[in-house]
FIRO-359353 format. One record per residue (C-alpha): residue number from 1; chain; x, y, z. Coordinates in steps of 0.25 Angstrom, whole numbers, plus 5000, padded with zeros to 4 digits. Each point is the difference from the previous one (the first is absolute). Layout:
BEGIN
(atom NUM,'A',(X,Y,Z));
...
This chain:
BEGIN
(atom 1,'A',(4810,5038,5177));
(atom 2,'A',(5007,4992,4988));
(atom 3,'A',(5008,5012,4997));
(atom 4,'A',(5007,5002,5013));
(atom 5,'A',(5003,4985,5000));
(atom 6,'A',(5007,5004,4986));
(atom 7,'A',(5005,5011,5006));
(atom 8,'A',(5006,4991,5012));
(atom 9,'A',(5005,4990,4993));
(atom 10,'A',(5007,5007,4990));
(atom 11,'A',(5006,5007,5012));
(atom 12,'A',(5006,4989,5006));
(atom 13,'A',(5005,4997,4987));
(atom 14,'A',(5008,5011,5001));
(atom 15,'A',(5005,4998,5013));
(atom 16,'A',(5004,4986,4999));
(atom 17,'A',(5009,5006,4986));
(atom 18,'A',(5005,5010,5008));
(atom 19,'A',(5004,4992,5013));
(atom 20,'A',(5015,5002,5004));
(atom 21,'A',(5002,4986,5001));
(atom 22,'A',(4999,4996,4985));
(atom 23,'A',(5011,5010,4999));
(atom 24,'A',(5008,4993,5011));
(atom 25,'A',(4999,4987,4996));
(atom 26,'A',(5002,5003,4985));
(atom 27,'A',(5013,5008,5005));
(atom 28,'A',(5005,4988,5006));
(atom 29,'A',(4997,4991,4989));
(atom 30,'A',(5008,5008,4991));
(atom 31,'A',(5011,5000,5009));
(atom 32,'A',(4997,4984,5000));
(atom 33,'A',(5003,5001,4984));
(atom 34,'A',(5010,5009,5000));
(atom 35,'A',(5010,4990,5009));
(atom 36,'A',(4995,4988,4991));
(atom 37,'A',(5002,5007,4987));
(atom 38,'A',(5014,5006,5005));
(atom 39,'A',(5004,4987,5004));
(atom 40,'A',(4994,4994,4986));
(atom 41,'A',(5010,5009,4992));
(atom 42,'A',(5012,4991,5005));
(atom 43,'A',(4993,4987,4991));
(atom 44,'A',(4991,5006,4989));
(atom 45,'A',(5006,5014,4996));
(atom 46,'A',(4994,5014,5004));
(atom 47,'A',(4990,5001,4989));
(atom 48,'A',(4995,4987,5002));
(atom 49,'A',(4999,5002,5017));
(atom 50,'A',(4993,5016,4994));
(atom 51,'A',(4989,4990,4992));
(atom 52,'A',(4998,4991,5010));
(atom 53,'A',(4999,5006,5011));
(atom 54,'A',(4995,5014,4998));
(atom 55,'A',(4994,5002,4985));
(atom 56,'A',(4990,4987,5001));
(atom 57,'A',(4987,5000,5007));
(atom 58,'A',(5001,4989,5007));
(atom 59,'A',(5013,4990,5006));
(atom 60,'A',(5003,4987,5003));
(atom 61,'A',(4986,4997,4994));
(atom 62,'A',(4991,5006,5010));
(atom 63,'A',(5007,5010,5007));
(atom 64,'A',(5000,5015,4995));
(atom 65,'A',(5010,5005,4993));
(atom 66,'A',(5005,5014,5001));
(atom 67,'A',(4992,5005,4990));
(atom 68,'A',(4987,4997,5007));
(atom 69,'A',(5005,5003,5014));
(atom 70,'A',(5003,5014,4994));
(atom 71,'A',(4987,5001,4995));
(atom 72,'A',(4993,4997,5013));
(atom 73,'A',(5009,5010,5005));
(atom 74,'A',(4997,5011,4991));
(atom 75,'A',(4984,4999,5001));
(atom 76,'A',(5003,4999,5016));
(atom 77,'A',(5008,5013,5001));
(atom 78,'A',(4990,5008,4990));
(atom 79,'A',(4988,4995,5007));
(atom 80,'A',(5006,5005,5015));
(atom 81,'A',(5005,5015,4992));
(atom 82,'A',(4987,5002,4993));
(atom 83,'A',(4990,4995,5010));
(atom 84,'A',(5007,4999,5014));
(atom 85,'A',(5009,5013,5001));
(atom 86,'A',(4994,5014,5003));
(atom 87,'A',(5009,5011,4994));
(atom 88,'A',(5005,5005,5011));
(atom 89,'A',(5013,5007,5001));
(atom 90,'A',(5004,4992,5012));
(atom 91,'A',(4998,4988,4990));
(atom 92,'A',(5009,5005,4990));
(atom 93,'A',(5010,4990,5002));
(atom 94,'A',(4991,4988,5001));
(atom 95,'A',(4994,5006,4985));
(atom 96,'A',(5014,5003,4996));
(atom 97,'A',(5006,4987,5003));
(atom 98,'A',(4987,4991,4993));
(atom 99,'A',(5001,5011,4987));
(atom 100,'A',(5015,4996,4998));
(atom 101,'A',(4998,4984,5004));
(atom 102,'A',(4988,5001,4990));
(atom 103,'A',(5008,5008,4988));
(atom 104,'A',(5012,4989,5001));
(atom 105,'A',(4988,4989,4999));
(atom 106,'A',(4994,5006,4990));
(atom 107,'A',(5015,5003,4992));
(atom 108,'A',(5003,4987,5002));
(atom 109,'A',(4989,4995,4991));
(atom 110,'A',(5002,5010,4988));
(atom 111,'A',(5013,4993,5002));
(atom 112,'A',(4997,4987,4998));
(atom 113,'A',(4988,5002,4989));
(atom 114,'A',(5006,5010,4992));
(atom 115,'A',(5015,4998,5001));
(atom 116,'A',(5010,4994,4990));
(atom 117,'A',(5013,4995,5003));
(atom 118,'A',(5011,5001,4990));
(atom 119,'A',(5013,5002,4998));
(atom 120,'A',(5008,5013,4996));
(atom 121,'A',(5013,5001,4994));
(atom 122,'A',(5009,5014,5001));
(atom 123,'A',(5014,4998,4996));
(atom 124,'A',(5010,5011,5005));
(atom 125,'A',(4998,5012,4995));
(atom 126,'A',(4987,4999,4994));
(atom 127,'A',(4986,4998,5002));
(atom 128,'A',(4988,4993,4998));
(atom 129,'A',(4985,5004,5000));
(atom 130,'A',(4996,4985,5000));
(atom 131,'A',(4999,4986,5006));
(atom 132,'A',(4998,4986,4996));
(atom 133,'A',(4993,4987,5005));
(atom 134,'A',(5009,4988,4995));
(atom 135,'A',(4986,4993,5002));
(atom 136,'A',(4993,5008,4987));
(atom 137,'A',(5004,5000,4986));
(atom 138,'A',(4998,5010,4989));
(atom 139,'A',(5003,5003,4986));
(atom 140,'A',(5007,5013,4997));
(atom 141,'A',(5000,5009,4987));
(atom 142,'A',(5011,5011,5000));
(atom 143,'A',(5002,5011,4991));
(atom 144,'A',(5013,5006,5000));
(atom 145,'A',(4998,5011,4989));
(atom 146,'A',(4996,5010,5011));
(atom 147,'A',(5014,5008,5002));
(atom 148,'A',(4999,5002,5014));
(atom 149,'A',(4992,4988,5005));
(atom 150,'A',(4996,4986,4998));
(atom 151,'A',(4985,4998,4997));
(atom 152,'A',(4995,4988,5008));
(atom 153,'A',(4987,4993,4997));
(atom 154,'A',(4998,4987,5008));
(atom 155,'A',(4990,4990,5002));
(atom 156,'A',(4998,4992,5012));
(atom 157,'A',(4999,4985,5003));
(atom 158,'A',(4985,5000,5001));
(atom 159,'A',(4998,5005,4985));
(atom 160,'A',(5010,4989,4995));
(atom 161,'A',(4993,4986,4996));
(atom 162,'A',(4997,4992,4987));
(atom 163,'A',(4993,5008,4991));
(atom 164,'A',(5001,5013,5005));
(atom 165,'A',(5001,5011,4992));
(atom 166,'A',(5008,5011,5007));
(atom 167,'A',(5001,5016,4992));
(atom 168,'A',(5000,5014,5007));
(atom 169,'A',(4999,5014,4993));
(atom 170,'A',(5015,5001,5003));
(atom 171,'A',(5005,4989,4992));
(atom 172,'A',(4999,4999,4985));
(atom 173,'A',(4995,4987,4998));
(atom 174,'A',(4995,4988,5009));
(atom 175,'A',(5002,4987,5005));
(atom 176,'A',(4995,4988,5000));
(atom 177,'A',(5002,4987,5010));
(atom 178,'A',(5000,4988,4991));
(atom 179,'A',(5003,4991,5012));
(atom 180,'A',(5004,5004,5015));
(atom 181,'A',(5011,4990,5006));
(atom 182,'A',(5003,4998,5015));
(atom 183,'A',(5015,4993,4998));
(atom 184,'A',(5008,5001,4985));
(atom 185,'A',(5013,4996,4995));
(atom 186,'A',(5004,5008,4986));
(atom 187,'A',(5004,4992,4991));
(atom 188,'A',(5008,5003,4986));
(atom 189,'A',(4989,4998,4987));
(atom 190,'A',(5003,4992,4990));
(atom 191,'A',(4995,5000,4985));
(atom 192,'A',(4994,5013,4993));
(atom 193,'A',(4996,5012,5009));
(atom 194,'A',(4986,5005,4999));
(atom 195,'A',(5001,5014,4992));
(atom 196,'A',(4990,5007,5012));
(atom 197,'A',(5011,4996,5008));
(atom 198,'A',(5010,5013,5007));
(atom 199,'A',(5012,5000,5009));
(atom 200,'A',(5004,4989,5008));
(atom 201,'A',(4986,4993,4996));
(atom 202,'A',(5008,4997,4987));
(atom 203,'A',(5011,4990,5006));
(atom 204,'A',(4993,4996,5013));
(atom 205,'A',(4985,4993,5006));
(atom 206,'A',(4996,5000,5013));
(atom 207,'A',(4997,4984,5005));
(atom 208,'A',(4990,4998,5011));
(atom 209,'A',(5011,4992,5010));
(atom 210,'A',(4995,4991,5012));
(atom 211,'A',(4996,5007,5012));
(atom 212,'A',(5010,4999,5012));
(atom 213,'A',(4995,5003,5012));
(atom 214,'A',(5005,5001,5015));
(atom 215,'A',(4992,5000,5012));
(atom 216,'A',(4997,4997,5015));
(atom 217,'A',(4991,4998,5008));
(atom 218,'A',(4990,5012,4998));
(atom 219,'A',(4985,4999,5003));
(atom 220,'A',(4990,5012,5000));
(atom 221,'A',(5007,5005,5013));
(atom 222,'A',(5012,5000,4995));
(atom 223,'A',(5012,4990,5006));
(atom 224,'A',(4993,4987,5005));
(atom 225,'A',(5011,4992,5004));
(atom 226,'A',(5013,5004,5006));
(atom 227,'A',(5011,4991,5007));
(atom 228,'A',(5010,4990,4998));
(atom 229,'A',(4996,4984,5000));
(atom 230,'A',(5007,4993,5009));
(atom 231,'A',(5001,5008,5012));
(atom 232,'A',(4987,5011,4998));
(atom 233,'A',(4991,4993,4993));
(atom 234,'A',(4997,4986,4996));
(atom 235,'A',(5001,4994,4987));
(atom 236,'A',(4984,4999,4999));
(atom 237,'A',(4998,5015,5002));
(atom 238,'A',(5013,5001,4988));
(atom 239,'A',(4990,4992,4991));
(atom 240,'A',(4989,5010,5002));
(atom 241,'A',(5010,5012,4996));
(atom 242,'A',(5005,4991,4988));
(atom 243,'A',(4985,5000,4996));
(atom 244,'A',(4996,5014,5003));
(atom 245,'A',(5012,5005,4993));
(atom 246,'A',(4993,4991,4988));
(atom 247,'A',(4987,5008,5001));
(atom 248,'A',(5008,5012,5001));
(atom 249,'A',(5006,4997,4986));
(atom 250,'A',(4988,4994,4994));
(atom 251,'A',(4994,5016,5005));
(atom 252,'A',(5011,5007,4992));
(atom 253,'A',(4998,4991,4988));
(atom 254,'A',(4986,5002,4999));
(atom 255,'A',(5002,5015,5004));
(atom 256,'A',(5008,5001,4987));
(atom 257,'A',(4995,4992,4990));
(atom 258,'A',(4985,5001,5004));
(atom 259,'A',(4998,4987,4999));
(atom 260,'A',(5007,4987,5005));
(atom 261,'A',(4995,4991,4988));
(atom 262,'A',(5013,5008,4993));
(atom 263,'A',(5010,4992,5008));
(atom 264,'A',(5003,4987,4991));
(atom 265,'A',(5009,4993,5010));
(atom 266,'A',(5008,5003,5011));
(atom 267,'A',(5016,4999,4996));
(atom 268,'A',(5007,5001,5012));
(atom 269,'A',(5000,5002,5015));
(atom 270,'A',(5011,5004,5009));
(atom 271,'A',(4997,5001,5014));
(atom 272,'A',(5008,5006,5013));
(atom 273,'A',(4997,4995,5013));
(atom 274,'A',(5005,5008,5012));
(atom 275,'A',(5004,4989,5010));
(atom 276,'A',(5011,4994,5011));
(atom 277,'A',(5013,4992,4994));
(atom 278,'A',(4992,4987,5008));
(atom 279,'A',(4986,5002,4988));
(atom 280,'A',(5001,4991,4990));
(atom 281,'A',(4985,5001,4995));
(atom 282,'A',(5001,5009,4990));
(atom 283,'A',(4995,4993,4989));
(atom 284,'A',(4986,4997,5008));
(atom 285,'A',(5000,5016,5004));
(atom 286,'A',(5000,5002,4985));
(atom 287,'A',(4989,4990,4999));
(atom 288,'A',(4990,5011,5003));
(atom 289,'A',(5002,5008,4987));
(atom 290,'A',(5002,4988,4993));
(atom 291,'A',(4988,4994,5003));
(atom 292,'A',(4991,5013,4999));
(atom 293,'A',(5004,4999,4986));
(atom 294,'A',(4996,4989,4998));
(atom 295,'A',(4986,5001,5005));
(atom 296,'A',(4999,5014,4993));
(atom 297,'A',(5008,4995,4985));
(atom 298,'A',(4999,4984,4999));
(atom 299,'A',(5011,4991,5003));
(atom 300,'A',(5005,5002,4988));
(atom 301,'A',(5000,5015,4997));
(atom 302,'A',(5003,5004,5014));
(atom 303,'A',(5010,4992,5004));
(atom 304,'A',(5014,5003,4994));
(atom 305,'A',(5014,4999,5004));
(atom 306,'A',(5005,5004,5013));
(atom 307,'A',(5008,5002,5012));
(atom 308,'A',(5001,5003,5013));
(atom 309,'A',(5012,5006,5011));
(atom 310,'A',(5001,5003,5014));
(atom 311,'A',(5006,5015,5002));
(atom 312,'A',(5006,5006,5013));
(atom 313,'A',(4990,5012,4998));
(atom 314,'A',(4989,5007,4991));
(atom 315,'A',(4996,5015,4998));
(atom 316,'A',(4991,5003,5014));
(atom 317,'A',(5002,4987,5003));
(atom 318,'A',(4990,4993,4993));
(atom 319,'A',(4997,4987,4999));
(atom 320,'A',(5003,4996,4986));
(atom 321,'A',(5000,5006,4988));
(atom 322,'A',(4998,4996,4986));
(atom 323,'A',(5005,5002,4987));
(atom 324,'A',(4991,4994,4987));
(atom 325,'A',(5000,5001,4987));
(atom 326,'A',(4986,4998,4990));
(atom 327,'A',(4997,4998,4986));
(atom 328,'A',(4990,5010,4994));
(atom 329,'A',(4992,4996,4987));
C-alpha cells in the first residue's frame, strides 16, 4: 500500500515538472526580460543589462532572473523528453525540436561557468595564439636565447602576494615577493645602492601611493540606481546612490587590501551628480558618501576634502559617480 502511494506521488511529481505550462509561462517570462534588459542597454551598457537581467538568479529582488528562469526550463523540457515522449517516428519532430532546445540550454551554461572573456590582438600580417583579460595581472619571464623562438614562463595574478615565493623547472633561479603593492609611484633612490640590487632596482624603488578609485552605484546585482535628479529621480533617491556608491568603494578597498583597518584617512572625494541645469543640491547628494565615511572611518579619518558638480550626463546614466582617494598604512 505504502509503496504505490510512493509510487503515485512520485508520479505526479513527474507530471507536474513536465506540465506544458511551466514551459509557457517560463517562455513568456523570458520574453518579459528580454524587452527589459533590451531596453536597460540604452542606461547601463550591454554587459551590465547581460548581468542583471539574464546571468543572476534573481531580479529586481524577488523576481527571477534569467538564470533561474532557464533552469526551470531545462529541468521542464528534460522531464517532458525523458518521461512524457514515446519514441515514436511520428514524434520525431516534437523529440527533435526538445533535443536541440535542451542542447542550446545546456551550452549555454558551459558558456557562462567555463568561459573566459578576453581580448586578442592580431596586427596585419601576423598572428596571435593568445588572449588577454586587462582585469588579470601576471609576471613574465622571457628567454630570448632560443634562435627561433621566445621561451615564456608566466605566472598569474593568483600566485603573486607578499611573500610568495615564485620558481618553475624552466627558470634558473626564483623569486621572491618582499611586499605586493596595489597602486606605486617609482621614485629615483637616493644615497648608496644596496649591492643585491640588479637593473633598474639600482636607480628606482617602488612607493606604495594613495589608492584612487572611481565608482557608481553598484550593489550585488550590478547598477542600482540609474537617472537624472531633477527630472527622473528625486534628490532623496540621489543620496541613497551617493551612499551606495560608498559601499561600493568601501567593497573594492577591502576586496584589495584585505582589510579596511589599512586605510589611515580618506584624502579626497570628488563627486559627479547627473542632474537638470535647475539642481543645485549637489553638495547634499554627495552627503551620502561623505557621511558613510564617517560612520565607517571616524569624523576625522573619513572625512577629507571634497567636492561636488552637477554634469549633463554619466556612463549608462547613473546616478552619481565617485571618485576618492585613501591613505594606506
Amino acid at each position: 500500500m505504502s509503496q504505490k502511494s510512493n509510487k503515485s506521488g512520485a508520479q505526479r511529481v513527474i507530471d507536474f515538472l513536465a506540465s506544458p505550462e511551466i514551459f509557457f509561462y517560463t517562455a513568456l517570462w523570458m520574453i518579459v526580460l528580454l524587452i527589459f534588459g533590451t531596453v536597460d542597454q540604452k542606461y547601463i551598457g550591454l554587459y551590465l543589462s547581460q548581468y542583471k537581467y539574464f546571468s543572476s538568479w534573481f531580479v529586481w529582488g524577488i523576481f527571477p532572473g534569467g538564470r533561474l528562469t532557464m533552469t526551470v526550463m531545462f529541468i521542464n523540457l528534460l522531464t517532458k523528453l525523458v518521461f512524457k515522449s514515446p519514441l515514436r517516428w511520428d514524434r520525431f519532430g516534437t523529440l527533435v525540436t526538445h533535443s536541440g532546445m535542451l542542447l542550446l540550454l545546456l551550452g549555454g551554461f558551459f558558456t557562462a561557468y567555463f568561459s573566459k572573456e578576453g581580448a586578442m590582438s592580431i596586427f596585419e600580417g601576423d598572428s596571435s595564439a593568445f588572449f588577454e583579460d586587462f582585469h588579470d595581472l601576471e609576471i613574465a619571464v622571457i628567454d630570448k636565447s632560443p634562435v627561433d623562438h621566445d621561451s615564456v614562463t608566466a605566472f598569474s595574478n593568483d600566485y603573486i602576494a607578499e611573500g610568495a615565493v615564485l620558481s618553475d623547472p624552466d627558470i634558473p633561479f626564483t623569486i621572491g615577493v618582499e611586499t605586493f603593492y596595489r597602486n606605486v609611484d617609482l621614485k629615483q633612490r637616493e644615497g648608496t645602492v644596496a649591492e643585491d640590487l640588479r637593473g633598474a632596482a639600482q636607480r628606482f624603488e617602488l612607493v606604495e601611493t594613495d589608492l584612487k578609485l572611481e565608482h557608481g552605484p553598484y550593489g550585488t546585482d550590478g547598477l542600482t540606481h540609474v537617472g537624472r535628479v531633477g527630472d527622473q529621480v528625486d534628490q532623496d533617491f540621489a543620496y541613497e546612490a551617493a551612499r551606495q556608491t560608498g559601499l561600493a568603494i568601501l567593497s573594492t578597498l577591502k576586496a584589495q587590501l584585505g582589510s579596511l583597518d589599512r586605510i589611515q584617512r580618506v584624502v579626497k572625494l570628488l563627486g559627479l551628480v547627473n542632474s537638470t541645469a535647475d539642481f543645485y543640491g549637489h553638495p547634499a547628494v554627495i552627503n551620502g558618501c561623505s557621511e558613510l565615511f564617517a560612520e565607517v572611518f571616524g569624523e576625522e579619518a573619513g572625512i577629507g576634502t571634497r567636492s561636488a558638480f552637477g554634469v549633463a550626463a554619466l556612463p549608462g546614466n547613473i546616478t552619481v559617480e565617485i571618485e576618492g582617494i585613501v591613505e594606506v598604512e
